[in-house]
N, C-alpha and C positions, 0 to 999 in steps of 0.2 A: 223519656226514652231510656233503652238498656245501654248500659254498661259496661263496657269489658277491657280486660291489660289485653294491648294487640303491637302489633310491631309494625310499621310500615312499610309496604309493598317496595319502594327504592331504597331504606334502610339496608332490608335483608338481602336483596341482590347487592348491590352496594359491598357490603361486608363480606357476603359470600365470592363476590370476584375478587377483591382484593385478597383476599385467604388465599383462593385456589390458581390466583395468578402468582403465587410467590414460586408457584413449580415450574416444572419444566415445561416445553411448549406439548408436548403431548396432554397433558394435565390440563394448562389453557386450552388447547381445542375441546377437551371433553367437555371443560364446561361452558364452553359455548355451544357444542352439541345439546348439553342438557336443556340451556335456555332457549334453544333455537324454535319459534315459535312452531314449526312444522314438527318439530318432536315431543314438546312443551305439549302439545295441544292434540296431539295425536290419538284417535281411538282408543288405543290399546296401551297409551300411556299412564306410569300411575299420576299423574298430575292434570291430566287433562279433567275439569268440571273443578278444580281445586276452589274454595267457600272462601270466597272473600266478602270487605264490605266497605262501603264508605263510611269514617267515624271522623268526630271531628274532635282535637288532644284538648283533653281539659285543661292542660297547663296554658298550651297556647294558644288554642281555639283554631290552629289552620287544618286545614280539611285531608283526609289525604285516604289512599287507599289500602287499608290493614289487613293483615290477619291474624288468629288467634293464634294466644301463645301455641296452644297443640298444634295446630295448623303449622306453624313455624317448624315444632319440634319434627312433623313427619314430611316436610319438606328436605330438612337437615340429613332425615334419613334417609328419604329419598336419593338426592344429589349423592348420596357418600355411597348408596348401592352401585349408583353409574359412574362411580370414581375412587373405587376400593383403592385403589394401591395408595393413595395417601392418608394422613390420618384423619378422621374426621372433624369435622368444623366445632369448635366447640359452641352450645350452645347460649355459654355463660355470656359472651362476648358483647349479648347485645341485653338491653332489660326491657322488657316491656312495658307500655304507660298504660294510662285509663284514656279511655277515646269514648266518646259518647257514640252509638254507635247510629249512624242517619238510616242507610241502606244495607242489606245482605243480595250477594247475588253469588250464582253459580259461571264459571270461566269457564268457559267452554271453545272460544276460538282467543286469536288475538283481538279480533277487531269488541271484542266484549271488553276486553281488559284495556283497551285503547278508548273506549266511552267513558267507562268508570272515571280513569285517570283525568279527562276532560272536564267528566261531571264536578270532579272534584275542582279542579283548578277553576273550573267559574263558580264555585262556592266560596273558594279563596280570594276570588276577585271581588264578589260581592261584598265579602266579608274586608276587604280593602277597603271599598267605598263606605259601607257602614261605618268601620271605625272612623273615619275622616270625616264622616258628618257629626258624627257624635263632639270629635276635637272641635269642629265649626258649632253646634249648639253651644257647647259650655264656654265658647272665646267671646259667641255671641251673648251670653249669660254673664258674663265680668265683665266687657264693656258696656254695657247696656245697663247694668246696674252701676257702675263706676262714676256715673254722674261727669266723665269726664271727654266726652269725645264730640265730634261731630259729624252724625249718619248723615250721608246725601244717598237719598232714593235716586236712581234716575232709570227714565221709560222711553222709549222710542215707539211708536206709531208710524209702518208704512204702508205703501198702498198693497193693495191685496192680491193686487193680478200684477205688481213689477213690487219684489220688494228691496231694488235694489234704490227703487225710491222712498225717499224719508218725507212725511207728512208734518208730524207731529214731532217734538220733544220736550217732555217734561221732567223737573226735578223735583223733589222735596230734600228739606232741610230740615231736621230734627237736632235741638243744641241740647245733649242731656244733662247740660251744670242748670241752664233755666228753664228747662223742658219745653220750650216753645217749637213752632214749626214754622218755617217759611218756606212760603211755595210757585214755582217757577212753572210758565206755561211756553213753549212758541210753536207756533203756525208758520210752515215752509210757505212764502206766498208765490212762490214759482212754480206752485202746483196750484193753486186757486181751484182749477178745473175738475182736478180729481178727487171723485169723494170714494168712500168705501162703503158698504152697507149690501153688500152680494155675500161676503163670507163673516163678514165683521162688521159692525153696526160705526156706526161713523158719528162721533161726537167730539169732533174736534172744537166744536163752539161751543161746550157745555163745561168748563172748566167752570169747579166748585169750589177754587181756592182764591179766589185773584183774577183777574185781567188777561185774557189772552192778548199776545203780541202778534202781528203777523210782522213777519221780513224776513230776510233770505236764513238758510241754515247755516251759510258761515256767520254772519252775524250773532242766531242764537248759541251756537258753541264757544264764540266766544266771550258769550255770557257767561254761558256754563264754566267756563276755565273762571273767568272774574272770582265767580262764589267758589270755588275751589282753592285759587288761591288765597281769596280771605280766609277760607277754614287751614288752611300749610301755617299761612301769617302767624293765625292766635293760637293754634297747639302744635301745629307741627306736621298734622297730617289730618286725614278724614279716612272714615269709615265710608266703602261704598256699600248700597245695598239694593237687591234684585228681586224679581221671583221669577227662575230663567234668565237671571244675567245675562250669559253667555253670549249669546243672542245680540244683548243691545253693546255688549262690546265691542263687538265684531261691527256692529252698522259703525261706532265708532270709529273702528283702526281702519274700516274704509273710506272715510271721510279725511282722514291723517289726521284725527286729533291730538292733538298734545297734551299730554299730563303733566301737572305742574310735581315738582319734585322736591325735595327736602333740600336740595344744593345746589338752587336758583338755576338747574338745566332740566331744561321740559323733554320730556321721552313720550316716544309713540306708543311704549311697551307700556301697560299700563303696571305689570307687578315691580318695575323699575321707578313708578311714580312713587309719590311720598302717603298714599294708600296705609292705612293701618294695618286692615285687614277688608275681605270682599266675602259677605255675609249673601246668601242665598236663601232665602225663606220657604223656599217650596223643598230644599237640601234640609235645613232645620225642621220645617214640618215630618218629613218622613224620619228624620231620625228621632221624634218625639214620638212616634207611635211605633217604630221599627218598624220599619216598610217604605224604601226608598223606592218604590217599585213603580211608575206610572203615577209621579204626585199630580194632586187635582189643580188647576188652574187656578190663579189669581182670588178671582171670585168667586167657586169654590169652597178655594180654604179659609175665605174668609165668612163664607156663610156656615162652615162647620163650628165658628169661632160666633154667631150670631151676632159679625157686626154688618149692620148694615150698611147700603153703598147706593153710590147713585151717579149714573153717566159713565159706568166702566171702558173701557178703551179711549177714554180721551186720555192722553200721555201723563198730562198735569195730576189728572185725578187718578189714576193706576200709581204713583210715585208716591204720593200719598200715603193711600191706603198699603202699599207696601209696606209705611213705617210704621202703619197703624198694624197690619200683623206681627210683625218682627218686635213689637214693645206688649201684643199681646203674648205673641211664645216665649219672652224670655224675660219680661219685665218682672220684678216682684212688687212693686209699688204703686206701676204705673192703671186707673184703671180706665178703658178703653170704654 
């Protein structure tokens, strides 16, 4: 993309009010007559259609809406034609960067220059989430090569048409000092009745790891706490891991699970538990190809990855295979 030294759309106003606020209040009106978008924008004004663009600053990579240094220079002279009596703004005052440049568009009204500004700020927000996936691939990348943690996968299965009901939960357990897996299944059996298989294929009895349990879900959580707190006990803490987390937390903190914590007091919150960190695989996948944008499902991205799978959506074997991506994206020894 091209290139260019441009100056920032709220820089230069910015600096140009503070200039021409130092005067008297006749001087402050003018220049909010100047910017007043019904004057700004006006037919017969010289600024209306004024060539901006969206560029994003190679120092800092955030987005914003520039324009050229000329562009600058004949704005400065503009504004100083519509407010002779003071002296004019020097131009030295501000320097111009390199801004790679995204987009050129012509302003023509406010509401063009008020999209721009938009467009940019969810460029910036994107550009947010990108960088934060990237810090989660390579945390994922040193502990995972670290030899020294312990990942618990964990998956939730509910039913399809009420998903305030939980069917299934499954865990996995990956120990990276021995590299083994140990793998947990349970069956809510207070649902017995309900199966899934209208939107979601229903293989809660095909667990490929172990033994399904059936008994209530208080029960299996706190199972789940058991092997969590084993993992606090010998290191200190565990590594969660998901693909869509988010999701199975949530069925969590509705349930009032308890997270076991580093200071023998269990919290509901999970980032207050004793959590190392909370690894996201489908966040990791898109940040290995750059495009966080609509990551592919489970099975999916593990068939992009050519491993194969068998009885997906039962919780036990979804936890699993989660660990089996997340040691494909980020292992360098381990091979799948």
């Amino acid at each position: 993309m091209e290139k260019e030294y441009c100056l920032g759309w709220h820089l230069v106003y910015d600096a140009l009010k503070n200039y021409y606020y130092k005067f008297d209040e006749t001087v402050r009106n003018a220049f909010n007559q100047f910017y007043d978008p019904i004057h700004f924008f006006a037919p017969d004004s010289l600024t209306v259609g004024i060539p901006l663009s969206i560029g994003a600053c190679l120092s800092s990579g955030k987005y914003e809406v520039v324009m050229a240094r000329h562009i600058y220079e004949q704005l400065v002279d503009f504004i100083h034609k519509e407010i002779p009596q003071v002296p004019e703004f020097e131009l030295e005052v501000l320097t111009p960067v390199q801004y790679e440049i995204i987009e050129r568009f012509e302003t023509f009204t406010s509401n063009i220059l008020s999209k721009y500004h938009q467009k940019a700020k969810k460029k910036n927000k994107q550009l947010g989430r990108f960088r934060e996936a990237k810090k989660e691939e390579e945390l994922a990348k040193k502990l995972v090569n670290s030899s020294n943690y312990i990942f618990v996968s964990i998956d939730i299965e509910a039913y399809e048409k009420d998903h305030s009901i939980l069917l299934e939960i499954g865990w996995s357990i990956y120990d990276a000092s021995t590299k083994k897996f140990m793998d947990q299944h349970y069956i809510n059996d207070q649902y017995r009745h309900l199966v899934n298989g209208q939107f979601v294929e229903d293989q809660k009895e095909k667990f490929n790891y172990g033994t399904s349990v059936w008994c209530s879900l208080k029960q299996a959580l706190i199972e789940l706490k058991k092997d969590l707190e084993w993992a606090v006990k010998r290191d200190g803490g565990f590594v969660l891991v998901g693909h869509g987390l988010d999701s199975d937390l949530k069925y969590l903190a509705k349930q009032g699970f308890l997270w076991p914590s580093k200071h023998n007091v269990d919290t509901h919150n999970v980032e207050d538990s004793a959590k190392v960190a909370i690894l996201n695989t489908d966040t990791i996948y898109g940040s290995s190809i750059n495009d966080l944008h609509n990551p592919p499902s489970l099975g999916k991205t593990l068939a992009l990855f050519n491993i194969e799978t068998w009885n997906l959506h039962n919780a036990g074997n979804d936890a699993h295979y989660t660990l089996l991506l997340l040691l494909k994206l980020v292992s360098d020894s381990i091979t799948i």
